[in-house]
N, C-alpha and C positions, 0 to 999 in steps of 0.2 A: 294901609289905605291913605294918611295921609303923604305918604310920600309918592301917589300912585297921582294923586288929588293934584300935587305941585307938581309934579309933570306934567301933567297934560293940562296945567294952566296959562296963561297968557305968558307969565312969568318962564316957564318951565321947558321940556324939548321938545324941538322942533318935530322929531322922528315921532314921540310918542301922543304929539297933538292931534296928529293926523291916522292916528290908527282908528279901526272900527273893529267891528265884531267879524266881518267879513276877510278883513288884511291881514287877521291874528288867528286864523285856522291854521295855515301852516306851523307858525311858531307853535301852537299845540301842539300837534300832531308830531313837532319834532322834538317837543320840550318830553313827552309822555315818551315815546322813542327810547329817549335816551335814561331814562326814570329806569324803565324794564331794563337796558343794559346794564346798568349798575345792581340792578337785583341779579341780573343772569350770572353777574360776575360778583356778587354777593362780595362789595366793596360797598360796606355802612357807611364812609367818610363820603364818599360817591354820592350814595344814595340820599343822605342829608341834603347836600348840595342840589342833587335833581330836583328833589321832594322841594324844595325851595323856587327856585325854577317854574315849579309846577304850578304853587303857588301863586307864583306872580299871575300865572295867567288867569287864574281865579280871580282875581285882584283887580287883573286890568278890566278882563271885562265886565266886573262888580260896577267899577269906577264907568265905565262910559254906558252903561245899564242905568245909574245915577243920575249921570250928569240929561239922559233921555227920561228922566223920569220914570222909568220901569221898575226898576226895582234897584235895592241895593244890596251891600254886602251882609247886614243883618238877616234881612228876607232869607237871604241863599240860604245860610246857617240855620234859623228860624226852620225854613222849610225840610230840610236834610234831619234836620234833630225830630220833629213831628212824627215824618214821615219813617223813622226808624224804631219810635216808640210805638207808633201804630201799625206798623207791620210786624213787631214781635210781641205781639199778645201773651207768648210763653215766656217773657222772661219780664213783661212792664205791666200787663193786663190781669184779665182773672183766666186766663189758661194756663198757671206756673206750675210747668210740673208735668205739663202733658205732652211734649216732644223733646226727644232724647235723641234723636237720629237726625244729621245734618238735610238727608234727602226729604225727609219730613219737614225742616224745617224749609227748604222752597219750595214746595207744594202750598205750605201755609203762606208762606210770603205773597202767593200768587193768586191765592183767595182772600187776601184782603184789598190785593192791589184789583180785583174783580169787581169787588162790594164799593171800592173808591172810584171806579166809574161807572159802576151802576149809581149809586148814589149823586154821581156825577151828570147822569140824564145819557150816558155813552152805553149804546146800545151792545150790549158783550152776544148777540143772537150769531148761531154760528161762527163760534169762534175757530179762530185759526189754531192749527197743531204750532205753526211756528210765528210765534210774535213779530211783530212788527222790528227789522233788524238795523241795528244802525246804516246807513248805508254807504259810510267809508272803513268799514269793517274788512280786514284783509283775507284774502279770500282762504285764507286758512282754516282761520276762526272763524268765517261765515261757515264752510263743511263741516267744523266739527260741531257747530251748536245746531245743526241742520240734522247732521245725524243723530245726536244727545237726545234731542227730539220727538225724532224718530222711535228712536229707542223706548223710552220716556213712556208717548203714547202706543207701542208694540203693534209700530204699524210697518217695522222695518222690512216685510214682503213687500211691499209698496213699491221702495226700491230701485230702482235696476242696478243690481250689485253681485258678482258674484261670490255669496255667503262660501263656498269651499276657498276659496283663492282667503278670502280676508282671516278666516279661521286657519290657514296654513300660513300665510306670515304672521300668525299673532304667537307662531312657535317661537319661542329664546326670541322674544323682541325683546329689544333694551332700547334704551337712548341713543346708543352709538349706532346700532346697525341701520333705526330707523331712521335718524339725521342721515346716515349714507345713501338710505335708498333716496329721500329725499331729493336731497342733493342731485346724485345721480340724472334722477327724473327732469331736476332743471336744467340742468346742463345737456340734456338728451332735447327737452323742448329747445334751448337755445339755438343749437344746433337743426335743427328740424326749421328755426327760423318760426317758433311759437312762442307767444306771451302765457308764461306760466299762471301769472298769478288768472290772468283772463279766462283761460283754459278753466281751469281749479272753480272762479266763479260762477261758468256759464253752465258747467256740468253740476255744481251744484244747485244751484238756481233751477236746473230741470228737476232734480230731484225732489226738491223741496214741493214743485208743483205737481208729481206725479204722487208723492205722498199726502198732497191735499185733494186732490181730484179724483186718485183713483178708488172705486166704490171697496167700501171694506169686504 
């Protein structure tokens, strides 16, 4: 922090004076990028280095959060720590002892995070099956938490899916063969002169709406 602090002061760079919250999305977006490669390629020396990287950008925009009077870097910390003792009741609270099962323990996580905005005055009436989703979220990871979901609340008739096709590729899938079909698929959308990730988002996106809309 303070070497974040001299930077971006009178004294400090030129590049880092003039950044905001808004100029340093990218560098997230690529700093995090490349965090995940170094896991994928499960290179600790790598990963150090990322995880650092990452860092900074916590850092920077602690620092110019600061310098607007919003908040600073203890807040973050402060709120992160709080907020991780009061969503596990079962391990800080008086519920020790009473979930043993990871899938339990998000169900619980998401009834407290309920209770923190009802308590909040945030009206949880008619809640959605799928939360409010980041919205630069690749559209990968948008379908598969859209499906999770789904799933989750056993509204997967919902749908428009065909459950025989999905149950007959889920025969001998591995990692390899699905990276291939993958694969595959985009290089078939390229050629087709289609935007994959678009593709992926928009059919999701419907999805998602016909498993909120349609009557159970």
């Amino acid at each position: 922090m303070e070497i974040m602090a001299h930077l971006r002061s009178p004294e400090g760079c030129p590049w880092d004076q003039e950044q905001t919250h808004q100029s340093l999305t990218r560098c997230l977006i690529e700093e995090v990028s490349e965090t995940l490669e170094a896991i994928d390629e499960d290179d600790m020396e790598l990963l150090e280095e990322e995880l650092g990287d990452l860092l900074l950008q916590v850092v920077f925009h602690a620092q110019i959060a600061k310098e607007n009077g919003s908040f600073d870097i203890e807040d973050v910390a402060r709120g992160i720590s709080d907020k991780l003792v009061r969503r596990h009741p079962h391990v800080f609270g008086d519920e020790k002892g009473t979930i043993d099962q990871a899938d339990q323990v998000v169900d619980r996580w998401e009834q407290v995070k309920a209770e923190e905005k009802k308590q909040k005055g945030i009206s949880n009436e008619n809640p959605s099956i799928f939360k409010k989703l980041p919205p630069r979220l690749p559209a990968l990871l948008f379908a598969n938490d859209i499906y999770k979901r789904a799933e989750k609340a056993d509204v997967e008739d919902r749908l428009s899916l065909d459950k025989g096709k999905i149950e007959s590729m889920t025969q001998n899938l591995d990692q390899e063969k699905a990276g291939r079909a993958l694969f595959e698929l985009v290089a078939a959308c390229r050629k087709s002169g289609l935007d994959p990730e678009a593709c992926l988002r928009d059919f999701a996106s419907k999805q998602m709406q016909e498993a909120e809309h349609t009557p159970a």
